[in-house]
C-alpha positions in Angstrom: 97.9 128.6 83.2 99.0 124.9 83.4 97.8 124.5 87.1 94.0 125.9 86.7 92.9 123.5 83.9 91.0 119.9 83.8 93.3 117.7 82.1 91.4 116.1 78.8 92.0 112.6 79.2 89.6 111.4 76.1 93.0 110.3 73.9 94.4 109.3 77.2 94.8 105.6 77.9 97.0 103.7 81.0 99.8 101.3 79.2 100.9 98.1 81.7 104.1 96.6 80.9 107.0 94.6 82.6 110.4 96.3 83.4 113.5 95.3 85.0 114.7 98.0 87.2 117.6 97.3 88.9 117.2 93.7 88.7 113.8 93.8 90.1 111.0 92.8 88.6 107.5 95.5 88.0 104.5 95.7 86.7 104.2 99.9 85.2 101.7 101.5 83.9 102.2 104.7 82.4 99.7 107.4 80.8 100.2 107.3 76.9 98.3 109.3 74.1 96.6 106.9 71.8 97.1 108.2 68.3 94.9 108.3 65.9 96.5 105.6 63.7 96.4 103.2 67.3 99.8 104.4 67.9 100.7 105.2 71.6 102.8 107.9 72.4 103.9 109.1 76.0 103.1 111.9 78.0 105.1 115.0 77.8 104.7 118.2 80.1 105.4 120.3 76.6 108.3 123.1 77.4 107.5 125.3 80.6 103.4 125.8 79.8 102.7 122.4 80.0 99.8 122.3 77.2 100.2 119.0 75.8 97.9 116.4 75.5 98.4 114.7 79.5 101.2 116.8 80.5 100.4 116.5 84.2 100.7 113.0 83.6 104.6 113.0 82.4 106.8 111.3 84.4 103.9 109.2 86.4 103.6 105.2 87.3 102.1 102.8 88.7 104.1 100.1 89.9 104.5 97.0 91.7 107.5 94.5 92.5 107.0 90.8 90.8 108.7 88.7 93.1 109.7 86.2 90.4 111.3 83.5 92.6 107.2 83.5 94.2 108.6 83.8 97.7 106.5 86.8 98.8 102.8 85.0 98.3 101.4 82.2 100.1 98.8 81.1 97.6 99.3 81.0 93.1 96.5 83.6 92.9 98.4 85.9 95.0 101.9 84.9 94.8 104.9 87.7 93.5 103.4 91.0 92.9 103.6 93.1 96.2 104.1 97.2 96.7 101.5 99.0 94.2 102.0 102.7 94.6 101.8 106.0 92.5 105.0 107.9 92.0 106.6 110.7 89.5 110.2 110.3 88.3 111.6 113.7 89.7 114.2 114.6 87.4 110.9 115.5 85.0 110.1 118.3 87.3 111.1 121.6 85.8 108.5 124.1 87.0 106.0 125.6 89.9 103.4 124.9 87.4 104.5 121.1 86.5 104.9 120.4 90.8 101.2 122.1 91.0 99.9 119.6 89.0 101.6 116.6 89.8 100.3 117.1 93.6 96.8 118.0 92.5 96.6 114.6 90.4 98.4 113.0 93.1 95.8 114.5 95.8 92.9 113.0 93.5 94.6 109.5 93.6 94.6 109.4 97.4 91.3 110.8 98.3 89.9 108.6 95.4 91.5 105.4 96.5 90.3 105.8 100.2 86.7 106.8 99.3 87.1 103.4 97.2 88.5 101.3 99.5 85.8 102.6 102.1 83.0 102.1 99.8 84.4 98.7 98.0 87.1 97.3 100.4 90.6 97.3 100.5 92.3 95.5 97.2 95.3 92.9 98.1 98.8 94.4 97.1 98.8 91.2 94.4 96.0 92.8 92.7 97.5 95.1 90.8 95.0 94.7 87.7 92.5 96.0 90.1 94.1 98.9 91.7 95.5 100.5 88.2 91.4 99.7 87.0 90.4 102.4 90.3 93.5 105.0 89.8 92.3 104.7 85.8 88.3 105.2 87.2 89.7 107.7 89.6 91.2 109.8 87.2 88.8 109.3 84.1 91.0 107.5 81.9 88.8 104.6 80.1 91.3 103.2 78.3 93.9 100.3 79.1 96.7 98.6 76.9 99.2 95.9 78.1 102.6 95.4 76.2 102.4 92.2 73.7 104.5 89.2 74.4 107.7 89.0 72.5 105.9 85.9 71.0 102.8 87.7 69.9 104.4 90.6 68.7 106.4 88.7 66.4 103.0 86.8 64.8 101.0 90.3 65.0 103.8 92.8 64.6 101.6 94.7 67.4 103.5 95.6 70.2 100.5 96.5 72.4 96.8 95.9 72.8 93.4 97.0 74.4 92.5 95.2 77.5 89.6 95.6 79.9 89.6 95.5 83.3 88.7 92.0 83.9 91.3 91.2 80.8 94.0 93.4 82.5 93.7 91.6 85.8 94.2 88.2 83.6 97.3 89.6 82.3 98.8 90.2 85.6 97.9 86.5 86.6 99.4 84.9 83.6 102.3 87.3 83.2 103.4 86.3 86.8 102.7 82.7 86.4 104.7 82.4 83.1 107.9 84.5 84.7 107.6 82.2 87.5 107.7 79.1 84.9 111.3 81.1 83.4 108.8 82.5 80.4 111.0 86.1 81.6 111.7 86.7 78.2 108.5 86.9 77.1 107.0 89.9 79.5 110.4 92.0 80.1 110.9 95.2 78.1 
């Protein structure tokens, strides 16, 4: 059964990109399988049993709201990315089994992040490269990706690429900076 098993997250990686929802701006990282030929593909709870590679992963993201005019931060390092959170995308819930596990993996998230932020401190809302590296740590995923520019996917042809932590934070920092230059273009899906 779907609900009694450890997920296997060793082909498992978190992908951050940049969406616009609803006119608004966010940073989202999704749980992908990396392929074997460096392909990423998403998550998907499999039919009723829920036996694919992540499936208690399907629907999930973490997110946060760019505030692309820079209105919601007082200083450059901090300015435009507010709300992080965790959160499923309901209509991808079709089963007992599939609720089960979303809770359980929600239930690790927030007993990991508060034995975290009791043992490391609190993290900023702009710092979202930090807070997906400790939901990643948290739920034993070692891998991260972020989505290419448009500008270096057209000179690589790669549309995504392996980041660390410290990289991933970097990202976040330049990706707000340039959409608050008008670079938009470059970061949004």
């Amino acid at each position: 059964m779907a609900t009694t098993r450890k997920p296997d997250t060793s082909k498992l990686a978190l992908f951050v990109g940049i969406e616009n929802e609803y006119g608004q701006l966010k940073l989202v990282a999704s749980v992908v399988e990396v392929q074997d030929n460096g392909e990423l593909h998403g998550t998907s709870w499999s039919g009723r049993f829920g036996d694919g590679a992540g499936a208690e992963f399907d629907g999930f993201r973490i997110s946060a709201y760019i505030d692309w005019d820079g209105y919601s931060g007082s200083t450059p390092d901090q300015r435009g990315v507010w709300g992080p959170g965790v959160s499923y995308r309901a209509h991808h819930i079709d089963s007992a089994d599939q609720a089960t596990a979303i809770a359980r993996t929600l239930t690790r998230i927030e007993a990991g992040l508060r034995k975290m932020s009791a043992a490391d401190g609190y993290l900023t809302d702009s710092d979202f490269g930090a807070y997906v590296a400790r939901i990643a740590k948290i739920l034993k995923i070692g891998k991260l990706y972020v989505r290419q520019t448009k500008r270096a996917r057209d000179m690589s042809g790669n549309h995504h690429r392996a980041v660390s932590t410290a990289d991933l934070q970097s990202y976040v920092l330049h990706a707000v900076s340039e959409i608050h230059a008008g670079k938009r273009s470059e970061y949004v899906s």
